[in-house]
C-alpha positions as CSV (number, residue, x, y, z in Angstrom):
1,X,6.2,17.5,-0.8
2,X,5.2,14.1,0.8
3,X,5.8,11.3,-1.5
4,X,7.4,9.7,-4.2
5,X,8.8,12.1,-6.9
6,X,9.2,11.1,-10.8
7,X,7.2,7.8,-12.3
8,X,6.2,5.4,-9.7
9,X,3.6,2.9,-8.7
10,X,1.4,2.1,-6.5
11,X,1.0,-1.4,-5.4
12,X,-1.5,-2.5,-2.7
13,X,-0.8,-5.7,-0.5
14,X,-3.9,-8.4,-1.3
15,X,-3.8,-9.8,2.5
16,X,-4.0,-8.5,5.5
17,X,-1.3,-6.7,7.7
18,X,-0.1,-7.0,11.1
19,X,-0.3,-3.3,11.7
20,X,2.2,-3.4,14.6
21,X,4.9,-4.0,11.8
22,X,7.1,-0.6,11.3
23,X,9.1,-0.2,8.4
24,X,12.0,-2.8,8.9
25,X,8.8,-5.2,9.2
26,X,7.1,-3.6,6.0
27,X,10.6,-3.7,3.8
28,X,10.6,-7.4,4.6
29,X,6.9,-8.2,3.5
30,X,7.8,-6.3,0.0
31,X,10.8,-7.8,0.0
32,X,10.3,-11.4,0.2
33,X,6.1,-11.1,-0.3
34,X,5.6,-9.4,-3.5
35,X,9.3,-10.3,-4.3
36,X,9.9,-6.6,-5.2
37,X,12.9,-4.4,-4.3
38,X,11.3,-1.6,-1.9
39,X,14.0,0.9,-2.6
40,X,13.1,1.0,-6.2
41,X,10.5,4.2,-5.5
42,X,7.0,2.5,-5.7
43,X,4.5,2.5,-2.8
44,X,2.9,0.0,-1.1
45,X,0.3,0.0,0.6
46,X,-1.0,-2.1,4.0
47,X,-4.1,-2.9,5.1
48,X,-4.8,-3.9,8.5
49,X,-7.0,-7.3,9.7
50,X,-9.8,-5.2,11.5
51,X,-9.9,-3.0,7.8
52,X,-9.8,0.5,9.7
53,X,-5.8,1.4,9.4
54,X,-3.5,1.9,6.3
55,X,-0.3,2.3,5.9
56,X,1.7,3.1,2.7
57,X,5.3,2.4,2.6
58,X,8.2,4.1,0.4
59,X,11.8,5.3,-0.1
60,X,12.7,8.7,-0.9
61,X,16.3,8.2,-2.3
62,X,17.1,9.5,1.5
63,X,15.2,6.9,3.6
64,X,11.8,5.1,4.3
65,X,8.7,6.8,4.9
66,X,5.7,5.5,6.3
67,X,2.5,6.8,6.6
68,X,0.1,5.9,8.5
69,X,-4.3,6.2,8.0
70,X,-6.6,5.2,11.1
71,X,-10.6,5.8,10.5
72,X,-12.3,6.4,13.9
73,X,-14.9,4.4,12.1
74,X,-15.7,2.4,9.5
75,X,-13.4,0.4,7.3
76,X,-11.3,0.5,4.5
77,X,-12.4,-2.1,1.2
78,X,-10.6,-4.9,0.6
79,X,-8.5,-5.4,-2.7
80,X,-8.1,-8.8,-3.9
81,X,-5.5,-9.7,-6.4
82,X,-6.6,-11.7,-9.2
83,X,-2.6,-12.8,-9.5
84,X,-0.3,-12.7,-6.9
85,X,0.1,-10.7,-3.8
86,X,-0.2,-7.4,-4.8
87,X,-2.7,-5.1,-6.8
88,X,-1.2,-2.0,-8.6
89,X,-3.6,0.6,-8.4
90,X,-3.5,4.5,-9.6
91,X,-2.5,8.0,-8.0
92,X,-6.5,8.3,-8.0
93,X,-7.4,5.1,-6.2
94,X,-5.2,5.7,-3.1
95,X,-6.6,9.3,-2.7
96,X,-10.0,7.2,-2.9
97,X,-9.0,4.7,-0.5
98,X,-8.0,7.5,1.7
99,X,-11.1,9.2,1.7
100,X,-12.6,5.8,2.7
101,X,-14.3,5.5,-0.6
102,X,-14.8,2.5,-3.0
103,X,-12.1,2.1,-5.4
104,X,-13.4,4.6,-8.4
105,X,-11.6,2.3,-11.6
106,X,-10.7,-1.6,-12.1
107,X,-7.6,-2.6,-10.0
108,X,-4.9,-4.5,-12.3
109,X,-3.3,-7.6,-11.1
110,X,0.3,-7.5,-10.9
111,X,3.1,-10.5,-10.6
């Protein structure tokens, strides 16, 4: 299985992203960003200025994974956070976002 395992969440970076960050470049942005620890088991996900790349972020208890989304057309939405960097959003919404539909319920704001 590819993913998080047990209760996690998913958070989903309010700006844009330099996509040529990796994952020591990613770690840093949750890190000192969102001001959350990115070994904890949630996800984060990137989007990229041009809106057509994701990429999601998290630790397995073994190591970092990234994964990375590019459409060959089209864009992603954007997410704006009502407070702070980051929006959590659901299990549902990522598989959304991944299909390169709208968002299908209301994003919460997180600190």
């Amino acid at each position: 299985m590819i993913g998080p395992r047990g209760e996690f969440h998913i958070f989903f970076y309010a700006g844009t992203c330099d996509m040529r960050r990796q994952i020591a470049g990613l770690v840093t942005m949750v890190r000192e960003e969102l001001g959350r620890d990115p070994q904890c088991g949630d996800m984060y996900v990137f989007r990229g200025r041009r809106g057509d790349q994701l990429k999601i972020l998290f630790y397995d208890k073994r190591g970092y994974c990234m994964l990375v989304k590019r459409l060959d057309e089209g864009t992603f939405p954007i997410v704006h956070a009502a407070d702070g960097n980051a929006v959590e959003i659901t299990l549902r919404d990522l598989a959304s976002l991944m299909s390169n539909a709208e968002l299908v319920s209301s994003v919460r704001g997180t600190a």
